[in-house]
N, C-alpha and C positions, 0 to 999 in steps of 0.2 A: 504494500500500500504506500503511495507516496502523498506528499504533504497536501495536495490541492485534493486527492482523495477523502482524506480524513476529516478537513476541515469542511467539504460537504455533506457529508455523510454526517457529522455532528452537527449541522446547523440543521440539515433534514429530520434530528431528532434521533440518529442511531448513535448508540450511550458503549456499546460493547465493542472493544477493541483489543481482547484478548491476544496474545501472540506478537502482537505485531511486529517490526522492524522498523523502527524508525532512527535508528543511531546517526547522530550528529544533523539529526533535523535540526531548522530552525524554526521555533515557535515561540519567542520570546514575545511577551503580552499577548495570550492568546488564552479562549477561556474553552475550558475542558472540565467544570463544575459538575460533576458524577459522573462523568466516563468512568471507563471498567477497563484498566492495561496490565490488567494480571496477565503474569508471569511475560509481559513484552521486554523484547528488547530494546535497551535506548539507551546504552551506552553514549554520553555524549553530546546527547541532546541536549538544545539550550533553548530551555523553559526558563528564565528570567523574565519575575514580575507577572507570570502567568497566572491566572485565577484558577484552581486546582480544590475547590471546597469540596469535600468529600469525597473525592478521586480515590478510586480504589487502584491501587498500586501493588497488591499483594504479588510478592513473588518476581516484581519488574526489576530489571537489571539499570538501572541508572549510573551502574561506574561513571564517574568526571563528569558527572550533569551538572549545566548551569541553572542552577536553582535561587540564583540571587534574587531576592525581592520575592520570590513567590509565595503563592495563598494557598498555603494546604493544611488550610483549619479543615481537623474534622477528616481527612486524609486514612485511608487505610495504608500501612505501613509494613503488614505483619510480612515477614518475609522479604522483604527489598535491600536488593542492594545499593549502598548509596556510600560504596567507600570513595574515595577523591570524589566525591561531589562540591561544589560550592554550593554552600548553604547561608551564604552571607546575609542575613536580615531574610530569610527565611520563615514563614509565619507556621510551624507547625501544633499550635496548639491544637488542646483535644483531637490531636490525631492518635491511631493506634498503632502499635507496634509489639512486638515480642521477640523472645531470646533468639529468632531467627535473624532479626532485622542488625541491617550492619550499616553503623554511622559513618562518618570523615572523621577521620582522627581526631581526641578529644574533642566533638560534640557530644553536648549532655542534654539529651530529649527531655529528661526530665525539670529540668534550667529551662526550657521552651513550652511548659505546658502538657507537654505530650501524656500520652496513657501505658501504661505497660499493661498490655492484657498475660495476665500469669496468676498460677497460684501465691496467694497471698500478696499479692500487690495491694498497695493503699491507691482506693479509685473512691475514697470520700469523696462528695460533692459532685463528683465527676461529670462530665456533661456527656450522655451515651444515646443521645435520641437516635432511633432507627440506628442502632450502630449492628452489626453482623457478626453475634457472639457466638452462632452454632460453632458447636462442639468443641468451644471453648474452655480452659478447664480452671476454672475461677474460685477453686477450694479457697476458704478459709482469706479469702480476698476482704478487703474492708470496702461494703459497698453504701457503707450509709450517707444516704440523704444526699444517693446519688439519683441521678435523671436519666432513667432507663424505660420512659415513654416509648414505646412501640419496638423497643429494641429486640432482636429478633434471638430466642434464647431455647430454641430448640437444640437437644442435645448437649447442652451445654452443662456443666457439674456445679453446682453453690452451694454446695454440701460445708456446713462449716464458715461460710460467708457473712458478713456482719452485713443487714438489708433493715437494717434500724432506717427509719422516714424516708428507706428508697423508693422512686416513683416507679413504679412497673405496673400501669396502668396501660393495657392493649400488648403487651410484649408476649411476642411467639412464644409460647410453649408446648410441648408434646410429650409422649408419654414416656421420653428417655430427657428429659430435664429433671435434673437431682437439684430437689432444694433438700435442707435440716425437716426431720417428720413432724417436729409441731411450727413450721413455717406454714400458713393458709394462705396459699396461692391464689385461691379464691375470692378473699377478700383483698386479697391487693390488689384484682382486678386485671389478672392476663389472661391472656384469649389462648384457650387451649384449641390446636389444631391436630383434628380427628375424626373420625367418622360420629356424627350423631352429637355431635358439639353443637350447644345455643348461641349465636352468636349474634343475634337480631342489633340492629342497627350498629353493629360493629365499624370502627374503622380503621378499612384494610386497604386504602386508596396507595397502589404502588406497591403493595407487598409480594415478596418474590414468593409464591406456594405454587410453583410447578411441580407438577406429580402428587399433590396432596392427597390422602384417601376424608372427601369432605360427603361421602355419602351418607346420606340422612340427615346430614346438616342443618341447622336452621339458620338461614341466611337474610332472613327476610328485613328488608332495608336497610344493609350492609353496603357501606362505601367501597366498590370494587373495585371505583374509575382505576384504568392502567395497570390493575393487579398482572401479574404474571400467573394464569392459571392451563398453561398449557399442559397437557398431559393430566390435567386436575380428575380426579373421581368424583363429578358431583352426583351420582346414582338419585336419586328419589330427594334430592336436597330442597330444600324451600327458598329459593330467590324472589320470591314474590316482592316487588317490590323494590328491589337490589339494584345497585346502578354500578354496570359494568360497561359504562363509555371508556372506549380505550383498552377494552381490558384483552390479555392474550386467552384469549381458549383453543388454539390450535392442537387437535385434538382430544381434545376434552371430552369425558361423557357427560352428557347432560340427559341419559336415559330416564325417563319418570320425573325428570323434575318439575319444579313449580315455578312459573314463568310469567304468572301474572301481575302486568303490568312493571316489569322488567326492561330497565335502556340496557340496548345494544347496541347506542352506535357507537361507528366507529371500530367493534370490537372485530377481533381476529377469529373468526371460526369456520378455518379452515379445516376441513378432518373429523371435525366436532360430530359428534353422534346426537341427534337431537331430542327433545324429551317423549318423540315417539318411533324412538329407535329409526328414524332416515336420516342418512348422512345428507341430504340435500337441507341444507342450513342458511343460505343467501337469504332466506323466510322469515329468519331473526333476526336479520342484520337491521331492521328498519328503525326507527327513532325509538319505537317502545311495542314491547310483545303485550 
């Protein structure tokens, strides 16, 4: 992919650039605010002053990147290399990173704000909205009277984790997320994702749950716009009412579900099996079922 590729392809709205090759691009003040350059190459490339907010970078090779001035608050980190990088006036707060991630010689992330996602890290206060903790192993972490609104904690371990006035109000859970046995998940208000889950006016505007098993579901006037639900099991699930403008269903089952009065637009459902079992779905596509 080269640079006029890229920088169309993101203004059209495509956020995924896994792999890439972009070594010794120039993109200095250029805004790449939630793209996804996991595990890319870019070696080199000079992002000075770029706007980089919540850019996942996991796993991206960055050796000697010009990173002076840039904005990667809020930044995925975990796994990047960024040894000779300049980081001169570099904004990495509340970004995350872990023992994978490899700084420029004495830089101290934690002198910059940054997160250590690890067992036992102090992540008091911590600012973690929507942040992407699955299968993170966050024993005995101190997470009090942190902001873990919507933050996505499937699989993830907090067994042992201090969650004293932590917000985790709407944050992904599933049935391999370990909290402490007298912790009530419940009453802190995170949305467990499952088959036969209530979830009625939940919101899940933008959340990644491709592949979910959401059959029997109750969904009904749940914020879907943009969700990723491709490959989703929504079997006999009750959307009634749900607004999934935008939303991926490419391939989704939607067999038996509940569909009234349900926005479609906009949405992807290609492959989608529809709630009476025919794959001709263009039917749904219209402003509202």
């Amino acid at each position: 992919m080269d640079i006029h590729q890229l920088l169309t392809q993101y203004a059209q709205g495509e956020r995924l650039f896994s792999k890439v090759n972009l070594c010794e691009a120039h993109l200095s003040g250029t805004n790449f605010s939630r793209a996804v350059f996991r595990d890319a190459t870019l070696q080199e490339i000079n992002l000075s002053s770029a706007y980089l907010r919540r850019t996942d970078f996991r796993g991206a090779d960055l050796k000697g990147a010009d990173l002076r001035g840039a904005y990667l608050k809020g930044a995925d980190l975990r796994g990047t290399d960024l040894r000779w990088a300049d980081m001169a006036g570099t904004d990495i707060s509340n970004a995350l990173y872990n023992s994978q991630t490899q700084f420029p010689l004495g830089f101290d992330p934690n002198g910059r704000n940054a997160y250590a996602i690890a067992p036992n890290a102090d992540l008091s206060l911590a600012y973690l909205y929507k942040a992407d903790l699955r299968w993170t192993k966050l024993t005995h972490a101190n997470l009090a009277q942190a902001y873990l609104y919507r933050a996505d904690l499937r699989s993830a371990d907090l067994r042992g984790a201090d969650l004293s006035e932590a917000d985790l109000r709407a944050a992904l859970c599933d049935a391999d997320t370990c909290f402490d046995e007298e912790f009530d998940a419940n009453s802190a208000g995170v949305y467990w994702i499952r088959p036969q889950s209530s979830l009625v006016d939940a919101t899940l505007s933008g959340a990644r749950l491709s592949g979910v098993d959401f059959s029997g579901a109750n969904l009904s006037g749940a914020d879907l716009t943009r969700a990723d639900l491709s490959r989703a099991n929504l079997e006999n699930a009750n959307l009634s009412g749900a607004n999934l403008t935008g939303a991926n269903l490419l391939g989704a089952n939607l067999l038996g579900a509940k569909i009234t009065d349900t926005e479609f637009a906009e949405a992807d459902l290609r492959g989608a099996i529809a709630p009476d079992g025919s794959t001709a779905t263009p039917n749904l596509a219209g402003d509202r079922v």
